[in-house]
FIDRENKE-720517 format. One record per residue: x, y, z of N, C-alpha, C, O in turn; residue number from 0. Coordinates in Angstrom, 1 decimal. Atoms other than C-alpha are relative to their C-alpha. Layout:
! FIDRENKE-720517
<rec><n_x>X</n_x><n_y>Y</n_y><n_z>Z</n_z><ca_x>X</ca_x><ca_y>Y</ca_y><ca_z>Z</ca_z><c_x>X</c_x><c_y>Y</c_y><c_z>Z</c_z><o_x>X</o_x><o_y>Y</o_y><o_z>Z</o_z><i>NUM</i></rec>
...
! end
This chain:
! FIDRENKE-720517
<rec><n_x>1.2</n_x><n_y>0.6</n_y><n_z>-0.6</n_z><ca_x>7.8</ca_x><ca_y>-7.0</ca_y><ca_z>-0.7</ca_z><c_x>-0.8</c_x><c_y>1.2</c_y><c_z>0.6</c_z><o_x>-0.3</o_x><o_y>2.1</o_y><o_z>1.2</o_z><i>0</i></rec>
<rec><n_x>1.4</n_x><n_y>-0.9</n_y><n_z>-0.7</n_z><ca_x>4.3</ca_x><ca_y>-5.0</ca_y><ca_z>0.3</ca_z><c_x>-0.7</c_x><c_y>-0.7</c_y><c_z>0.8</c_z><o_x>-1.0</o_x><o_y>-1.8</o_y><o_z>0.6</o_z><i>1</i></rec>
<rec><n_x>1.0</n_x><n_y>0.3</n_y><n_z>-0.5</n_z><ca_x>2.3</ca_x><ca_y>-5.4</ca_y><ca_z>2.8</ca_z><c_x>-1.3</c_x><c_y>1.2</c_y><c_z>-0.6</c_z><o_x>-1.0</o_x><o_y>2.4</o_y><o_z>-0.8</o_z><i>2</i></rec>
<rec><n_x>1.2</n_x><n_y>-0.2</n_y><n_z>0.4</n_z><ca_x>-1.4</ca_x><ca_y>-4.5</ca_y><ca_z>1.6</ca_z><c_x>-1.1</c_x><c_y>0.4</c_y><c_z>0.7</c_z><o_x>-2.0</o_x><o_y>-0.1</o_y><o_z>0.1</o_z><i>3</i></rec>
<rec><n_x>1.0</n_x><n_y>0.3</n_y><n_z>-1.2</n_z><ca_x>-3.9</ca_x><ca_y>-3.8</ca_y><ca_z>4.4</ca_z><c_x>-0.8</c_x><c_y>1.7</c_y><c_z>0.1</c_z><o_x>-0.1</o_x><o_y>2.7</o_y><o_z>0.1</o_z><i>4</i></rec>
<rec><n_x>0.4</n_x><n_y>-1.0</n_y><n_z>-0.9</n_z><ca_x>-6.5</ca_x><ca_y>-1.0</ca_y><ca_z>5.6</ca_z><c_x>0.2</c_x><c_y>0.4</c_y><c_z>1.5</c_z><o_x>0.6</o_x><o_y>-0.4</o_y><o_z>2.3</o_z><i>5</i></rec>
<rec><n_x>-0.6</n_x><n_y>-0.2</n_y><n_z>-0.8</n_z><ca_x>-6.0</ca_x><ca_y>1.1</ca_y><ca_z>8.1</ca_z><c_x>-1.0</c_x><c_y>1.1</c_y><c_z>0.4</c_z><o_x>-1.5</o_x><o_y>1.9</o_y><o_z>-0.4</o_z><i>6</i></rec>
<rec><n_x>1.4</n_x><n_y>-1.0</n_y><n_z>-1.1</n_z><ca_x>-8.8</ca_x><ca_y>3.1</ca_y><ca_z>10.7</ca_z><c_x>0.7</c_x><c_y>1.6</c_y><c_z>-0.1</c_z><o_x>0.1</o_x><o_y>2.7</o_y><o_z>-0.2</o_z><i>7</i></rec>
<rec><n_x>-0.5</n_x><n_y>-1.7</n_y><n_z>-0.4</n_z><ca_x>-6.3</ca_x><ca_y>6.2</ca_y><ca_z>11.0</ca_z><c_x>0.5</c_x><c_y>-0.3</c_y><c_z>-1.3</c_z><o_x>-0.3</o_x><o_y>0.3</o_y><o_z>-1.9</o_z><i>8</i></rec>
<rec><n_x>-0.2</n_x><n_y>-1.1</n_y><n_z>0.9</n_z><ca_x>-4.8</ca_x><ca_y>6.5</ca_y><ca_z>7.9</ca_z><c_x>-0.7</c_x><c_y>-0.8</c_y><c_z>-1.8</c_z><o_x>-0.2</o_x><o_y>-0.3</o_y><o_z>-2.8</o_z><i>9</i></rec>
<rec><n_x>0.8</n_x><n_y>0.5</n_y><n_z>1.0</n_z><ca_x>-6.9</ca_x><ca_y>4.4</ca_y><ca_z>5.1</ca_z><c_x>0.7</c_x><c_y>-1.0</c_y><c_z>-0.8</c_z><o_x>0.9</o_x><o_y>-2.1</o_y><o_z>-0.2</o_z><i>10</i></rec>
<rec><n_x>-0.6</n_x><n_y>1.0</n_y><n_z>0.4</n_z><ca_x>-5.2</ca_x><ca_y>2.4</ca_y><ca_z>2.5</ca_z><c_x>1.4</c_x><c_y>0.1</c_y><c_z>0.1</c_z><o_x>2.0</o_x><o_y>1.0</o_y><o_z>-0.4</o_z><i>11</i></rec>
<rec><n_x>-1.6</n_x><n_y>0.0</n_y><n_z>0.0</n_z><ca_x>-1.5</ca_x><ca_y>1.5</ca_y><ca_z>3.3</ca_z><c_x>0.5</c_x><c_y>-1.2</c_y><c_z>-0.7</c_z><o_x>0.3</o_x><o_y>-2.5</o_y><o_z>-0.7</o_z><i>12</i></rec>
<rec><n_x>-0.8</n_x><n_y>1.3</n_y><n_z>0.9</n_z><ca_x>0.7</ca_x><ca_y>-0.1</ca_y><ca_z>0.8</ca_z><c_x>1.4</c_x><c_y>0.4</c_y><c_z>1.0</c_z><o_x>1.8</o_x><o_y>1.6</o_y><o_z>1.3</o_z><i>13</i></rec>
<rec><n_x>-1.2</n_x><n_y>-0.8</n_y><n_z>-0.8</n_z><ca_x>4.0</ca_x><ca_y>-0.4</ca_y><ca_z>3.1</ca_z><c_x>1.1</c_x><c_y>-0.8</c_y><c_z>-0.3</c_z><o_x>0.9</o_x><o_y>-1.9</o_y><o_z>0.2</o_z><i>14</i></rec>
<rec><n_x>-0.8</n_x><n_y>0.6</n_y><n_z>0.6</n_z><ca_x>7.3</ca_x><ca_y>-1.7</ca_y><ca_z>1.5</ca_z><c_x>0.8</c_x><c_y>-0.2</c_y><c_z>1.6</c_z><o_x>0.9</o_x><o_y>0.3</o_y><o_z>2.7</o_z><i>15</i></rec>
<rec><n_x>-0.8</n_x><n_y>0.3</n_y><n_z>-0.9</n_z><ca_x>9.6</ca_x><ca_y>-3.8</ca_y><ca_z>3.1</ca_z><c_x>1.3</c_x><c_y>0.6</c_y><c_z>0.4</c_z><o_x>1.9</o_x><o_y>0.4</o_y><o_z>1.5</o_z><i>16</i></rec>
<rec><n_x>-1.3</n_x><n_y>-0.7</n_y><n_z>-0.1</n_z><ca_x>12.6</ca_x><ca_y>-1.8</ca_y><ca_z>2.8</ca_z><c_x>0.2</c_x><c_y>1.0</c_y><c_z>-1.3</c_z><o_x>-0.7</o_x><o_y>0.8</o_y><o_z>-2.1</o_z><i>17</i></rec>
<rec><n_x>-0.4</n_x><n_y>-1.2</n_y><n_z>0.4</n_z><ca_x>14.0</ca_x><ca_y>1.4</ca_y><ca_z>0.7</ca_z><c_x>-0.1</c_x><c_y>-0.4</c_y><c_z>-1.5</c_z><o_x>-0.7</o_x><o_y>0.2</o_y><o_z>-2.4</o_z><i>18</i></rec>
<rec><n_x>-0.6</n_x><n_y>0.8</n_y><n_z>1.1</n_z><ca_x>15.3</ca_x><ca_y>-1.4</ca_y><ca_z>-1.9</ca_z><c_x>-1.8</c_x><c_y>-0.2</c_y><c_z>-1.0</c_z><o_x>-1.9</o_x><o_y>0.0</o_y><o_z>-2.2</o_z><i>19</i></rec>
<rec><n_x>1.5</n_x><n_y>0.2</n_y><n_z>1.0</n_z><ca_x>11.3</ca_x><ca_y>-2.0</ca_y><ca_z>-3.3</ca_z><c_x>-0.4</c_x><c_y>1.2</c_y><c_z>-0.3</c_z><o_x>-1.4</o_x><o_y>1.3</o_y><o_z>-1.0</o_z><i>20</i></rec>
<rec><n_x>1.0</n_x><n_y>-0.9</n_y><n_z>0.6</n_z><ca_x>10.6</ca_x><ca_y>1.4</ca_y><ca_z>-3.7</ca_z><c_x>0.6</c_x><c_y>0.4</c_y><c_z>-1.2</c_z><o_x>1.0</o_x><o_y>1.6</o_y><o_z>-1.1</o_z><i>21</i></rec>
<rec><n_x>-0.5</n_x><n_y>-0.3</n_y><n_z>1.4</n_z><ca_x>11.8</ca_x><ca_y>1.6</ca_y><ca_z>-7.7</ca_z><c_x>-0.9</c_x><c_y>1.1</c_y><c_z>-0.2</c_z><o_x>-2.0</o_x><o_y>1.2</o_y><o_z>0.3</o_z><i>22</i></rec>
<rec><n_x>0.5</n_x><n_y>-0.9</n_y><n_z>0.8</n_z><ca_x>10.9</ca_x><ca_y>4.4</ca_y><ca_z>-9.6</ca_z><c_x>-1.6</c_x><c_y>-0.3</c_y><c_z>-0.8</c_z><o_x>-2.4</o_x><o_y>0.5</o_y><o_z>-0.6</o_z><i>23</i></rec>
<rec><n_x>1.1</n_x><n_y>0.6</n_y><n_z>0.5</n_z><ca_x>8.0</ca_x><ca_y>2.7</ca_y><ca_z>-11.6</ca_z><c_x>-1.0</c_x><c_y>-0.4</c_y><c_z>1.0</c_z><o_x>-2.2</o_x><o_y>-0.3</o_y><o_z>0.8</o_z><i>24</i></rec>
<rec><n_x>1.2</n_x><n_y>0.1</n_y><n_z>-0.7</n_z><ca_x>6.3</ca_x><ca_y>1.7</ca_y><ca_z>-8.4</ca_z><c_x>-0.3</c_x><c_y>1.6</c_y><c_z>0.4</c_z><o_x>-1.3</o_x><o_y>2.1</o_y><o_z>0.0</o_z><i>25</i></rec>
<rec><n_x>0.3</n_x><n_y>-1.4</n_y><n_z>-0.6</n_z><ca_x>6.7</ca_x><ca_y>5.3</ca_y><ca_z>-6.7</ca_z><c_x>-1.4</c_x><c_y>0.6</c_y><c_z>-0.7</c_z><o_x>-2.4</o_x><o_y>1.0</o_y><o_z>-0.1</o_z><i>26</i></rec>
<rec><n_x>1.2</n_x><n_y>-0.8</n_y><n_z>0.5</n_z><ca_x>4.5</ca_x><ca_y>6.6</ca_y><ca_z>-10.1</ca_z><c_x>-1.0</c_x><c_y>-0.2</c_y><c_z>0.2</c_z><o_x>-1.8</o_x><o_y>0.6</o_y><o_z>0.6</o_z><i>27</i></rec>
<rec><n_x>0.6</n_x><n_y>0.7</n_y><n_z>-0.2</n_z><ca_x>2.5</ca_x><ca_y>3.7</ca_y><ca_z>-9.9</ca_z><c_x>-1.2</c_x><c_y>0.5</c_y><c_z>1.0</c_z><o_x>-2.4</o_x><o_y>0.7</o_y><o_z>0.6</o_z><i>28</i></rec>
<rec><n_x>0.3</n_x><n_y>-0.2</n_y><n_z>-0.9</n_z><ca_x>1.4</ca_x><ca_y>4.6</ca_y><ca_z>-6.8</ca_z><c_x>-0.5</c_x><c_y>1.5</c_y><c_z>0.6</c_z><o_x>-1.1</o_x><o_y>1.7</o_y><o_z>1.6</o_z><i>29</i></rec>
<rec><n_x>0.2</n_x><n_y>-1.5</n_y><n_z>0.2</n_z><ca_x>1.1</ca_x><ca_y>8.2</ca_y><ca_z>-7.1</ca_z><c_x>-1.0</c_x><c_y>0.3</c_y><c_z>-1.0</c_z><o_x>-1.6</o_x><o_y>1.3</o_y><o_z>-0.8</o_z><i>30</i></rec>
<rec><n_x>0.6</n_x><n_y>0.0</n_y><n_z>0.8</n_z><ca_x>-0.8</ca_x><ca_y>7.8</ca_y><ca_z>-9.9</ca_z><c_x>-1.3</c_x><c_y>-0.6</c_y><c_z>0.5</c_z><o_x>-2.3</o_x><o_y>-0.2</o_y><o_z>-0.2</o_z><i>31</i></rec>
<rec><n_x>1.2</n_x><n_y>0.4</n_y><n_z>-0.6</n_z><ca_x>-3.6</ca_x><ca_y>6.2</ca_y><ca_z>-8.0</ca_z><c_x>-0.7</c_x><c_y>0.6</c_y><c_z>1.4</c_z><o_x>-1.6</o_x><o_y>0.3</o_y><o_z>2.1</o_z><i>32</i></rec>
<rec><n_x>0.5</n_x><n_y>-1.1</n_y><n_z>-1.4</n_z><ca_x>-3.7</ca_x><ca_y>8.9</ca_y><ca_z>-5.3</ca_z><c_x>1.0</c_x><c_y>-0.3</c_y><c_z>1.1</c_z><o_x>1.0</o_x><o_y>0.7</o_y><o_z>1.9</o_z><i>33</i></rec>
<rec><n_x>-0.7</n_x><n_y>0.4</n_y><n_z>-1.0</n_z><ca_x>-1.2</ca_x><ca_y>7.4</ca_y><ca_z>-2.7</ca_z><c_x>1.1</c_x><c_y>1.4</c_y><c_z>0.3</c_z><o_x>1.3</o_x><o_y>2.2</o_y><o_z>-0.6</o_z><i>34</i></rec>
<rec><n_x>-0.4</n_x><n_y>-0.8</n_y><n_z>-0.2</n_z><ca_x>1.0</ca_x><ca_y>9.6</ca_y><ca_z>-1.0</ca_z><c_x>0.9</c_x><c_y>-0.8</c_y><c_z>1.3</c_z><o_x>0.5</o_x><o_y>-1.5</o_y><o_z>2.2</o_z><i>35</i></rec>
<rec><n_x>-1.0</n_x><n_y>0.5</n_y><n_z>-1.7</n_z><ca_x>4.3</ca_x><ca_y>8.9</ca_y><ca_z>1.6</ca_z><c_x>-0.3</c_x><c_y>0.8</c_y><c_z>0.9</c_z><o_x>-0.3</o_x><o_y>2.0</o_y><o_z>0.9</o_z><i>36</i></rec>
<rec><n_x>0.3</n_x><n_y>-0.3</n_y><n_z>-1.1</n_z><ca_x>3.5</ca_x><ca_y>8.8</ca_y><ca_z>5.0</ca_z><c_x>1.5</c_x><c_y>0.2</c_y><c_z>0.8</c_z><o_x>1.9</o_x><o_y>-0.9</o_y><o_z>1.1</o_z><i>37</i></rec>
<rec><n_x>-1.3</n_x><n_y>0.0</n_y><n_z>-0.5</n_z><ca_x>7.0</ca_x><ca_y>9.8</ca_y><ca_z>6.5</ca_z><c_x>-0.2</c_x><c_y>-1.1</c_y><c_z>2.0</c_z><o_x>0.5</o_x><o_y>-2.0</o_y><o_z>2.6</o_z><i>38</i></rec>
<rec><n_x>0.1</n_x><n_y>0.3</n_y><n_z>-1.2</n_z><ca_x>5.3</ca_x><ca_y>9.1</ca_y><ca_z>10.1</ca_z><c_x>0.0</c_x><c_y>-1.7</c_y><c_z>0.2</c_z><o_x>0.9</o_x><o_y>-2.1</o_y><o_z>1.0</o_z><i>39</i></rec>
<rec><n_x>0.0</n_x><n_y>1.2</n_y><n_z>-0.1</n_z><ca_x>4.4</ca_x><ca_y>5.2</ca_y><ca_z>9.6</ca_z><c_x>1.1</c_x><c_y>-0.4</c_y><c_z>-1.1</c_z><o_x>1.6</o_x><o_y>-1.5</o_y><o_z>-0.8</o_z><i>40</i></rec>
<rec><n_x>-0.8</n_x><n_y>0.7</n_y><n_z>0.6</n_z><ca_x>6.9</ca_x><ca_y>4.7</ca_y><ca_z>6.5</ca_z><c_x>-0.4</c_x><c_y>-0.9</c_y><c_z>-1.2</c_z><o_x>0.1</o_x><o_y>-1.8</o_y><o_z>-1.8</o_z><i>41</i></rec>
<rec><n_x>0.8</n_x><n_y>1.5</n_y><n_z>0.9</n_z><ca_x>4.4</ca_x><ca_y>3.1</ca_y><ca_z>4.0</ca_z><c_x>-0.8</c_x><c_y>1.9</c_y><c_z>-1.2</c_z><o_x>-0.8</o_x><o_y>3.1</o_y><o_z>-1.0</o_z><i>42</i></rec>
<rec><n_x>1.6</n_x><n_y>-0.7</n_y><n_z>0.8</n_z><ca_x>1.8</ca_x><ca_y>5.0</ca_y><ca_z>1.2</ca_z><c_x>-1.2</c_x><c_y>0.0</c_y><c_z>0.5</c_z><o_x>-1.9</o_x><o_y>-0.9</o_y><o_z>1.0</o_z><i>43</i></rec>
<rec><n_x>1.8</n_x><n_y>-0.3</n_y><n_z>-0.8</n_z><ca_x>-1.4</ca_x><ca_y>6.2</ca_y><ca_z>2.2</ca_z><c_x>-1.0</c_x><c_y>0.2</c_y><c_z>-0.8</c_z><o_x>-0.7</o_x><o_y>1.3</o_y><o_z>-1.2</o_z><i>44</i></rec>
<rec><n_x>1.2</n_x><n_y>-0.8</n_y><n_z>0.4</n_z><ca_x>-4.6</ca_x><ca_y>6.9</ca_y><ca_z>0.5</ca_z><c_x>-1.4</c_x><c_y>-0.2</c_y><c_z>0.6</c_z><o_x>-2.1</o_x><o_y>-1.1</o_y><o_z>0.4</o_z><i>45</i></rec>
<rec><n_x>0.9</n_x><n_y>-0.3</n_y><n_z>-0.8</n_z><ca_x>-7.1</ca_x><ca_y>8.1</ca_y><ca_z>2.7</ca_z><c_x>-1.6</c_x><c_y>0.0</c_y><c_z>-0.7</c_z><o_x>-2.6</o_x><o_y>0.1</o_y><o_z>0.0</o_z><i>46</i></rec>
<rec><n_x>1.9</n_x><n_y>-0.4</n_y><n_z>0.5</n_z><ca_x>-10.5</ca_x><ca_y>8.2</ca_y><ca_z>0.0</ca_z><c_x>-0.4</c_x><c_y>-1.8</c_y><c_z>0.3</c_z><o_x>-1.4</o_x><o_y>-2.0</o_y><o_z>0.9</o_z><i>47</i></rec>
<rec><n_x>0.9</n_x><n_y>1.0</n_y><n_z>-0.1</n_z><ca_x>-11.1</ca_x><ca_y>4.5</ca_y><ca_z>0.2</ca_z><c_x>1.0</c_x><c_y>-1.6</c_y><c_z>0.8</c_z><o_x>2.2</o_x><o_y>-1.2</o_y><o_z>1.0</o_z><i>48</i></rec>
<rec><n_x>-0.4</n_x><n_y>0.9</n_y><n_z>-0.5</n_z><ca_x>-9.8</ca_x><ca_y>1.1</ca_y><ca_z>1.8</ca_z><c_x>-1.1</c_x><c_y>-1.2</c_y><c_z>0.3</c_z><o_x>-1.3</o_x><o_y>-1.8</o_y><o_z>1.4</o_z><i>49</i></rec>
<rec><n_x>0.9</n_x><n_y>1.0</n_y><n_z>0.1</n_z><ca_x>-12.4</ca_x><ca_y>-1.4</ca_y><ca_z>1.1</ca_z><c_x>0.3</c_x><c_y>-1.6</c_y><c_z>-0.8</c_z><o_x>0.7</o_x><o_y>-1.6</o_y><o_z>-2.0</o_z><i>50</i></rec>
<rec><n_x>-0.4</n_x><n_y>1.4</n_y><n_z>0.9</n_z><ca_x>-11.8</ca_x><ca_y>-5.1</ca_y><ca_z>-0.2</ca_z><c_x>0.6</c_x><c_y>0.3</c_y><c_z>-1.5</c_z><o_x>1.8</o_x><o_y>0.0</o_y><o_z>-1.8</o_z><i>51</i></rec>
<rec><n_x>-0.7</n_x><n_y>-0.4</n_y><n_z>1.4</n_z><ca_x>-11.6</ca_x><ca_y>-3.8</ca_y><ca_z>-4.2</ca_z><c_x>1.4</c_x><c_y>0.7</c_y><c_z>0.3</c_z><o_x>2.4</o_x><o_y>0.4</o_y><o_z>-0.3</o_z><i>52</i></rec>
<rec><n_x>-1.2</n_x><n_y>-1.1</n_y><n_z>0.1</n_z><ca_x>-8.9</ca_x><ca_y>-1.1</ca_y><ca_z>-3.1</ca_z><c_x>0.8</c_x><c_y>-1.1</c_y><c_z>0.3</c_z><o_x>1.6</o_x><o_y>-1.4</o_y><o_z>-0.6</o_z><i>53</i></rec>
<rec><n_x>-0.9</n_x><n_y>0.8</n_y><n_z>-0.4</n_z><ca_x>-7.1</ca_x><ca_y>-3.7</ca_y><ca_z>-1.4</ca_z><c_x>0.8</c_x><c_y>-0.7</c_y><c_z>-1.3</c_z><o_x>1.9</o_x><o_y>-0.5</o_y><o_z>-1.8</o_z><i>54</i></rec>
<rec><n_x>-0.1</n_x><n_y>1.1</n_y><n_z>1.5</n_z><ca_x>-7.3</ca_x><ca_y>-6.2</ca_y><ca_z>-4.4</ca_z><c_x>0.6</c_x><c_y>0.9</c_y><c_z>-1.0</c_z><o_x>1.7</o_x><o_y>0.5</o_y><o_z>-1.3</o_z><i>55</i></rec>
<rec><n_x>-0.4</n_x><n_y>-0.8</n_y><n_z>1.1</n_z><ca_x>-6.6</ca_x><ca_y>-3.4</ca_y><ca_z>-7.0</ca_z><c_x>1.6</c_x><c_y>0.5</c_y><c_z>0.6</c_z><o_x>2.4</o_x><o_y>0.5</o_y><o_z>-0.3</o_z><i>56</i></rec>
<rec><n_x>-1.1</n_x><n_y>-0.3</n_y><n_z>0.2</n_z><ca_x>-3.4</ca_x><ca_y>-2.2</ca_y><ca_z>-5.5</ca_z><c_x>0.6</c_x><c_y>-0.9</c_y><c_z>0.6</c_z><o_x>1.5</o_x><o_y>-0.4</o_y><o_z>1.2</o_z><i>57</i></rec>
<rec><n_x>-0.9</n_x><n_y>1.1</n_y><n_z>-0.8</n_z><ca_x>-1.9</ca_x><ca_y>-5.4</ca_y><ca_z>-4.0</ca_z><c_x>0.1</c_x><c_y>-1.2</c_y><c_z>-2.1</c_z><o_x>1.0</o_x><o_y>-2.0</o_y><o_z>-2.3</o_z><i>58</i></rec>
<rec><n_x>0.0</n_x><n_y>0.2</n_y><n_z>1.0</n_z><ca_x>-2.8</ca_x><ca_y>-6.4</ca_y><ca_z>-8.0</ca_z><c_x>1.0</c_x><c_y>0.6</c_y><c_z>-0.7</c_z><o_x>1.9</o_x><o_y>-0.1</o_y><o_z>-1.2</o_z><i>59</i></rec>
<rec><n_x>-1.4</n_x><n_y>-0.9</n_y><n_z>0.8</n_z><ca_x>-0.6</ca_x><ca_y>-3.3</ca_y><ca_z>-9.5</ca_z><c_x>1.0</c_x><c_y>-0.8</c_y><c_z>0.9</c_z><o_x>1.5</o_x><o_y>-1.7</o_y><o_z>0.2</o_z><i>60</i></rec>
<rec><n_x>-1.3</n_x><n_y>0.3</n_y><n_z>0.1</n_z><ca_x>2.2</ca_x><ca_y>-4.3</ca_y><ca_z>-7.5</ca_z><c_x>0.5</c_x><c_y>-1.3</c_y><c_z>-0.4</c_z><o_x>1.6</o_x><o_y>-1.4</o_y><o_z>-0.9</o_z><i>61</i></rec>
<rec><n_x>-0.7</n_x><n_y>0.8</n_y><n_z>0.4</n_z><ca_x>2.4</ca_x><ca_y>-7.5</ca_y><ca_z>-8.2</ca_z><c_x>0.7</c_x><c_y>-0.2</c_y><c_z>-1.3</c_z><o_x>1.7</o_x><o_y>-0.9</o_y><o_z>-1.5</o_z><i>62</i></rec>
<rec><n_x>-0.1</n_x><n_y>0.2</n_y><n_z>1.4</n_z><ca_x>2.5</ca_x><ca_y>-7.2</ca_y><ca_z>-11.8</ca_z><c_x>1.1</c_x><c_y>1.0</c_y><c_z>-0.3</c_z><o_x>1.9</o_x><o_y>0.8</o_y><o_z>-1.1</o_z><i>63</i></rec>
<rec><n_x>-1.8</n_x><n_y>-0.4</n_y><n_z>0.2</n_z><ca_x>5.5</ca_x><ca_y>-4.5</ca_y><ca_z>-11.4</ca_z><c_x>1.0</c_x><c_y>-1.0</c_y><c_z>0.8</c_z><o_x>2.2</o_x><o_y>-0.7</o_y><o_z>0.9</o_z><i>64</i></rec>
<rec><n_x>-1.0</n_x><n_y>0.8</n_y><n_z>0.0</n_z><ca_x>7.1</ca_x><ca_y>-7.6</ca_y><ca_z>-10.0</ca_z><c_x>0.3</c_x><c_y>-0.1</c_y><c_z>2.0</c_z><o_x>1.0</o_x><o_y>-1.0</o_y><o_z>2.5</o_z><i>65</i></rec>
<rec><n_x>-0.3</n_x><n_y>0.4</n_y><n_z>-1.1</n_z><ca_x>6.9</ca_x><ca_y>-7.1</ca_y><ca_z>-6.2</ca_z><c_x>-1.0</c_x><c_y>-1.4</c_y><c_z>0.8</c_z><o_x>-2.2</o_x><o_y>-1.6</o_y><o_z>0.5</o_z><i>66</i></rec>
<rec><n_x>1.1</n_x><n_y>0.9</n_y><n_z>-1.3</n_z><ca_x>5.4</ca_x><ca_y>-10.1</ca_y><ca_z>-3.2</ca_z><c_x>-0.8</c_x><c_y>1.3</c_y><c_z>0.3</c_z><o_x>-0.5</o_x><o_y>2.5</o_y><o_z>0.1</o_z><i>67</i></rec>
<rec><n_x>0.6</n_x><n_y>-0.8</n_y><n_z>-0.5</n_z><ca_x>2.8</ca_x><ca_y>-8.7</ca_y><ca_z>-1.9</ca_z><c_x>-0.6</c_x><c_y>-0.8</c_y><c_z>1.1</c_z><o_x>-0.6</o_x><o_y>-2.0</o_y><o_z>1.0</o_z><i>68</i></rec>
<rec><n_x>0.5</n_x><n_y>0.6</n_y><n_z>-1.3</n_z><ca_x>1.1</ca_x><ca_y>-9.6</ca_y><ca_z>1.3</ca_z><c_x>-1.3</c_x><c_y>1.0</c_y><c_z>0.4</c_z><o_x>-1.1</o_x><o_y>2.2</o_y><o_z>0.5</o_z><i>69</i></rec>
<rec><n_x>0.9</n_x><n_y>-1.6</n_y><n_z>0.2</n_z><ca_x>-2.4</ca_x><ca_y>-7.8</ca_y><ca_z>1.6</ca_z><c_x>-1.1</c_x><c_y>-1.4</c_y><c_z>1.3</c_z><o_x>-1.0</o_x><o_y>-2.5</o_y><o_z>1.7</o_z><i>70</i></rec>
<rec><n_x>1.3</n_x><n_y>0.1</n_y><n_z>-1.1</n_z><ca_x>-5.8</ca_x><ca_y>-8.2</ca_y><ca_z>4.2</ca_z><c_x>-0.6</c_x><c_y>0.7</c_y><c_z>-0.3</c_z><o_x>-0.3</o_x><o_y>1.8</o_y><o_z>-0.9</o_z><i>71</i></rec>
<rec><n_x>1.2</n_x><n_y>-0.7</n_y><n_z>-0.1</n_z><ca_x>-9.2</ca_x><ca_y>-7.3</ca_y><ca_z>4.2</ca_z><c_x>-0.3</c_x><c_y>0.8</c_y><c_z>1.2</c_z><o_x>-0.9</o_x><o_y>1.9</o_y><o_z>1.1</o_z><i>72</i></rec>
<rec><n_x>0.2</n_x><n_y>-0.7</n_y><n_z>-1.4</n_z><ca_x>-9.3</ca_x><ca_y>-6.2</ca_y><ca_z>7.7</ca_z><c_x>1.3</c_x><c_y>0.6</c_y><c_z>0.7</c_z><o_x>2.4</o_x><o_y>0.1</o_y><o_z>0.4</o_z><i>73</i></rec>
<rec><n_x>-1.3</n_x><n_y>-0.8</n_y><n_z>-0.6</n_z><ca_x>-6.9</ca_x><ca_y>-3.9</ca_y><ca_z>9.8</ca_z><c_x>0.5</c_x><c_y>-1.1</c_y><c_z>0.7</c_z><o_x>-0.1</o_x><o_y>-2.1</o_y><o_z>0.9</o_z><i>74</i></rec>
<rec><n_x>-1.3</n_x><n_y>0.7</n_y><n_z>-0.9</n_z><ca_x>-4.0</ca_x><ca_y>-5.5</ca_y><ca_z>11.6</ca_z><c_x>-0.9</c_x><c_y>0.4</c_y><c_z>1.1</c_z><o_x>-1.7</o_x><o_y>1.4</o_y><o_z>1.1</o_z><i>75</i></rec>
<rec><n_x>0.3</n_x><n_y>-0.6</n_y><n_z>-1.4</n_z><ca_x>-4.9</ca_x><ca_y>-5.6</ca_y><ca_z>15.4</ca_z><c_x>0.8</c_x><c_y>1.3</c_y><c_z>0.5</c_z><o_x>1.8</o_x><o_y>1.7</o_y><o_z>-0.1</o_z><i>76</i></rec>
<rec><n_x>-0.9</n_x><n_y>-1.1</n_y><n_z>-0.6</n_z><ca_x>-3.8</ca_x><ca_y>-2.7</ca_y><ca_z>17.4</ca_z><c_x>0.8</c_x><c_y>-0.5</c_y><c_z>1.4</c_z><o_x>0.1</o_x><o_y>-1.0</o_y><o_z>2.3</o_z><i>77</i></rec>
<rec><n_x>-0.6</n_x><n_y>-0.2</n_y><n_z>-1.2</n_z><ca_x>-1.4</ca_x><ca_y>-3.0</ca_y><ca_z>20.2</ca_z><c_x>-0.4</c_x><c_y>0.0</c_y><c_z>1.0</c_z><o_x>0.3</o_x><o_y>0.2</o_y><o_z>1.9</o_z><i>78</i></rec>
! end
């Protein structure tokens, strides 16, 4: 399972639920569209864009490699 969502500090985050979703095929997936692991928060990052389409387009790829996905238009509240 993914959560899907933008993010003010670090842009688009795809952030799996656990170790177990990150297969090989997503990793490229995901690399392949610019993403990069964030060690700090634990999720993929791509910092050029986080707008509605990005959202849609990569909460799209995962589903079709087979994961839930859980996605937003707008940032999670902060703390």
């Amino acid at each position: 399972m993914f959560l899907v969502v933008p993010d003010p500090a670090h842009g688009l985050v795809a952030a799996p639920q656990s170790s177990a979703d990150l297969t090989l095929a997503t990793e490229q997936s995901l690399a392949a569209q610019g993403f990069a692991w964030n060690n700090e928060i634990e999720a993929y990052t791509r910092q050029a864009d986080h707008d509605p389409a990005a959202v849609d387009d990569t909460a799209g790829m995962l589903r079709e490699l087979g994961h839930y996905v859980f996605s937003a238009h707008r940032p999670p509240p902060r703390r």
